[in-house]
C-alpha positions in Angstrom: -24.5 16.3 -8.2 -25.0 13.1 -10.3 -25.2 15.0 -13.2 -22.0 17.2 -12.3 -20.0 13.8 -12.0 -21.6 12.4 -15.4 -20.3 15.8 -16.9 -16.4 14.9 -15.3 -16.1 11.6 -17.0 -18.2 12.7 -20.4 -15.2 15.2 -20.8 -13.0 12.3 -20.2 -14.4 10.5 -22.9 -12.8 11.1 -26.4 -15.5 9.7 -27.8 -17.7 12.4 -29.6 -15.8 15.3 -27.6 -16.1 18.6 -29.5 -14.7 20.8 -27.4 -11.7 23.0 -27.9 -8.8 21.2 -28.5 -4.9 21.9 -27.1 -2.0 20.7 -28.8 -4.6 18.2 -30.9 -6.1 16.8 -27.6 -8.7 17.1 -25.2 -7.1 19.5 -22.5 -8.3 17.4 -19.7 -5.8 14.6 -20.7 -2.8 17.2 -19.7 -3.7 15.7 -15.9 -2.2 12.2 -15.5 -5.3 9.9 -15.2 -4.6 9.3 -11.2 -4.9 12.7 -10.8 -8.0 13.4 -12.6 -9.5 10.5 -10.5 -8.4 11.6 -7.4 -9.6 15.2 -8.4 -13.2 14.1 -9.9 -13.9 11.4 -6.6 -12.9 14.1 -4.0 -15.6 16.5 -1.9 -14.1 20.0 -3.2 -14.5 18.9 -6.5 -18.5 17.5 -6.1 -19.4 20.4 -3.7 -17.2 23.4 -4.7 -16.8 23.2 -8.7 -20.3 22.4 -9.5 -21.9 24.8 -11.9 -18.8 27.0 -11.8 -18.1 29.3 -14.9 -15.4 31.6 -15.5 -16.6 34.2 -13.4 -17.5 32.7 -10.7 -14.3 30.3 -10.6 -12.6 33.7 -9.2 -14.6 33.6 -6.5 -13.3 30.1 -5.6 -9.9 31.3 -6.2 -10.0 34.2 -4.0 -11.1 31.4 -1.4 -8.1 29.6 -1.8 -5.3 29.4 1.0 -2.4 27.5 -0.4 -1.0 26.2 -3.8 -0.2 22.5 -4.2 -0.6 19.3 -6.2 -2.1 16.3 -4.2 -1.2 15.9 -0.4 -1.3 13.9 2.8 -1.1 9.8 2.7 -4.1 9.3 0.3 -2.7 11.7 -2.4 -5.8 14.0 -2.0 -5.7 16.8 -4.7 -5.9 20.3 -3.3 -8.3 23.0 -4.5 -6.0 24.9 -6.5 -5.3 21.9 -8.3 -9.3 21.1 -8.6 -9.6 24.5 -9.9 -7.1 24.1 -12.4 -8.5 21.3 -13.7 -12.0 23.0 -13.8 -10.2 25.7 -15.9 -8.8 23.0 -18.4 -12.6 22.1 -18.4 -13.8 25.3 -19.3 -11.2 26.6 -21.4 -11.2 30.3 -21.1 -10.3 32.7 -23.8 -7.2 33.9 -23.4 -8.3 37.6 -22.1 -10.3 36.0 -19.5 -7.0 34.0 -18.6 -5.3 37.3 -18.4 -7.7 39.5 -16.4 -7.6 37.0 -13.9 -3.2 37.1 -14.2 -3.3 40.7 -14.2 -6.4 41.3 -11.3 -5.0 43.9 -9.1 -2.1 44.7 -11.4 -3.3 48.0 -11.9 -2.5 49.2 -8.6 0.5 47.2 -8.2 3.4 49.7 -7.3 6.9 47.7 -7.0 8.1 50.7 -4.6 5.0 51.1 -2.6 5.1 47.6 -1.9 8.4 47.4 -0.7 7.2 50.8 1.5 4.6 49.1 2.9 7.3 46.1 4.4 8.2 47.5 7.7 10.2 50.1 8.5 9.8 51.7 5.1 6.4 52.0 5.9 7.2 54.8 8.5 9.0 56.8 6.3 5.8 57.8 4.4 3.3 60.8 5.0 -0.6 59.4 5.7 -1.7 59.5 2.1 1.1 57.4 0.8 1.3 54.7 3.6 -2.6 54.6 2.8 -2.0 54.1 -0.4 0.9 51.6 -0.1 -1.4 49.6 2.0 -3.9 49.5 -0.2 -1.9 48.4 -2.7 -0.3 45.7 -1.0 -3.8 44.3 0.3 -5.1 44.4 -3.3 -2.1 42.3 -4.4 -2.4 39.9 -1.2 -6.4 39.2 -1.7 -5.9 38.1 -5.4 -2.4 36.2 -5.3 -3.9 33.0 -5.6 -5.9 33.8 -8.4 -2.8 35.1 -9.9 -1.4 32.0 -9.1 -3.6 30.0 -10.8 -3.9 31.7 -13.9 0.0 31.4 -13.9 0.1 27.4 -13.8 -2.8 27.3 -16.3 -0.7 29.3 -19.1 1.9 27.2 -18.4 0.4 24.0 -19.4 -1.7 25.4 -22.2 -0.2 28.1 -24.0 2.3 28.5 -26.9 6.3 28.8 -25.7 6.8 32.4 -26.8 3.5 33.3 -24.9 4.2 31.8 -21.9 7.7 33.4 -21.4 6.3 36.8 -22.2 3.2 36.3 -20.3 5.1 34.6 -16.9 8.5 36.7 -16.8 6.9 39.8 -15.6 5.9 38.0 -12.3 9.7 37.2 -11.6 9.6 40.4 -10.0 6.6 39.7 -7.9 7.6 38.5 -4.4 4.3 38.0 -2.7 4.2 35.1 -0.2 2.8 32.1 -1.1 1.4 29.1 0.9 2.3 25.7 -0.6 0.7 22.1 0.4 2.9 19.7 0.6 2.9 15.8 1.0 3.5 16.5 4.5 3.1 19.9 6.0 2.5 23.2 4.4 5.5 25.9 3.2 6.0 29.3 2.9 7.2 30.5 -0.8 7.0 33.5 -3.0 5.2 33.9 -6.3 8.9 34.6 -8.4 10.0 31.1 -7.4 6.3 29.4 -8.2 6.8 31.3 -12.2 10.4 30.5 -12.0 9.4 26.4 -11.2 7.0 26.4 -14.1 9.6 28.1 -16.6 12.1 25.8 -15.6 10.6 22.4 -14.1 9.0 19.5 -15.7 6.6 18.6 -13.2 4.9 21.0 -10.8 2.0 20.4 -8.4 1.5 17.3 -9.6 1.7 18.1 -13.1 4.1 16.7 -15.7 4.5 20.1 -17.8 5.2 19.4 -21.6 8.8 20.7 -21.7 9.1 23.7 -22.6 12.4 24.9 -25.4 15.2 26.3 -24.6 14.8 30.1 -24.4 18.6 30.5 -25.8 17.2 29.0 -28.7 14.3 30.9 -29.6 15.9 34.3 -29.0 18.7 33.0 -31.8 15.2 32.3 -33.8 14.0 36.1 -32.8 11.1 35.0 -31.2 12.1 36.5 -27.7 14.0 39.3 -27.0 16.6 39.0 -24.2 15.7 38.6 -20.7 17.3 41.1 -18.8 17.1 40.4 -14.9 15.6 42.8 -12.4 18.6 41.8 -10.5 21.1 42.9 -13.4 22.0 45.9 -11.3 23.0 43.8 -7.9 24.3 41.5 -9.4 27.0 43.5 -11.3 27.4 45.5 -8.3 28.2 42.0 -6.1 30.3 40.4 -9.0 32.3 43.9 -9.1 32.7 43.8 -4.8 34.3 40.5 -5.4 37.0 41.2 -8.1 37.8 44.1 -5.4 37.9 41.8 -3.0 40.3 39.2 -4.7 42.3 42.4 -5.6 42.5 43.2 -2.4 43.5 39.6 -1.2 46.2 39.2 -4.0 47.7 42.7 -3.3 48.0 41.7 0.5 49.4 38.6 0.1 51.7 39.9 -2.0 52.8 42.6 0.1 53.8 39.5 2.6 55.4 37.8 0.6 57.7 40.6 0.0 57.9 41.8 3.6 61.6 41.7 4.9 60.7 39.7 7.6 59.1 37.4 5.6 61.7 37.1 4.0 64.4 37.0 6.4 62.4 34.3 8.1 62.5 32.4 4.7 66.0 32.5 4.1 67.2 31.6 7.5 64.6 28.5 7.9 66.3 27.5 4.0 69.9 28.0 6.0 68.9 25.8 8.5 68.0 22.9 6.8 70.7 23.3 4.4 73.1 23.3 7.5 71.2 20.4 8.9 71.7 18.7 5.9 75.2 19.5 5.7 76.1 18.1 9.5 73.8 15.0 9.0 76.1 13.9 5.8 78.9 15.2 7.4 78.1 13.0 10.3 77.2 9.5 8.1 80.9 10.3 6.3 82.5 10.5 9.5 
């Protein structure tokens, strides 16, 4: 255990470190220095990352039960930010980082997933619900994992890498738990990638910033992002110019009703004749 905690701090040290570098430092310093305290003083971090390499770190991360930065009044780092940090210190290569994005992936069916919500679920003969199942316990057990692998490209990779390696998962909308200072909350894995695209600081983290995408599609480095939600969206931006067309057609049809208008041009005589008597009346 000693010699765990003398290996924390050595990779602390810039002094004599020869490890693999990222962005010209030592990829431990992309943690803010009361982070890695907190995260190489607490009990997870002495009892549960010791000796861990990266195979058996997925067996940690299957473990896990939440997402999350540091929590509660003491600031107390959570294990999926331990194990992130223990990832910084190992550095995998990147088809390690990948396997452990893409675990499960293989049997990842969008449709069958969505079957397997429900009602939907009903609808399918024995084979397919089975299989639907399967697939949506496969993509359950190694979310986390998934997870994890996510925020670590995001705070090591190159720009063009990370939007072409996190914008798949937009469309993944498995729950997620998340720690939080105070309590614990439900979200889904599309809005954890879509935080780390667009936020500077996530669990914790200060992220480097990343650039504008606008920018490096004008520079032909990303293609453009086309949303899974293209369709719906055009479809509920057209149901709403039918909608004002509707409106505008029926309030114009008022407006020229007879009675409308009768009702207009006697409330006009009114005053006028009001208006009339009342200076007739001062005259007088």
């Amino acid at each position: 255990m000693a010699a765990h905690q003398a290996d924390a701090k050595r990779m602390l040290d810039d002094r004599g470190y020869t490890g693999t570098l990222i962005r010209g430092q030592n990829p431990a310093l992309l943690f803010e220095k009361a982070v890695r305290d907190r995260i190489t003083e607490s009990y997870y971090w002495k009892e549960q990352c010791f000796g861990l390499n990266a195979a058996t770190l997925c067996d940690r991360a299957v473990e896990l039960t939440f997402i999350g930065g540091t929590y509660g009044v003491a600031q107390k780092p959570t294990p999926f930010l331990c194990l992130a940090f223990k990832m910084l210190q190992l550095t995998p290569d990147k088809e390690v980082v990948e396997a452990y994005l893409n675990w499960g992936s293989e049997v990842f069916d969008r449709k069958a997933e969505d079957d397997a919500e429900g009602d939907g679920l009903d609808q399918l003969d024995g084979g397919e619900a089975g299989n639907a199942r399967r697939q949506k316990n496969v993509r359950a057990e190694f979310k986390y994992l998934r997870a994890l692998a996510a925020f670590y490209i995001r705070l090591t990779w190159e720009p063009v890498e990370i939007f072409k390696t996190l914008e798949p998962l937009l469309e993944d909308r498995v729950k997620l738990r998340q720690r939080r200072r105070d309590g614990v909350d439900l979200t889904f894995m599309d809005e954890f990638i879509d935080r780390l695209l667009t936020r500077d600081r996530v669990c914790a983290t200060t992220l480097w910033k990343l650039p504008d995408r606008g920018m490096l599609q004008d520079l032909d480095m990303l293609e453009e992002y086309v949303s899974p939600l293209g369709e719906e969206l055009d479809e509920l931006d057209k149901d709403e110019e039918d909608d004002n067309r509707d409106s505008d057609v029926e309030e114009v049809r008022n407006g020229r009703s007879p009675s409308d208008d009768s009702e207009v041009a006697n409330g006009n005589g009114h005053a006028s004749d009001s208006s009339e008597g009342s200076h007739s009346d001062d005259g007088d």
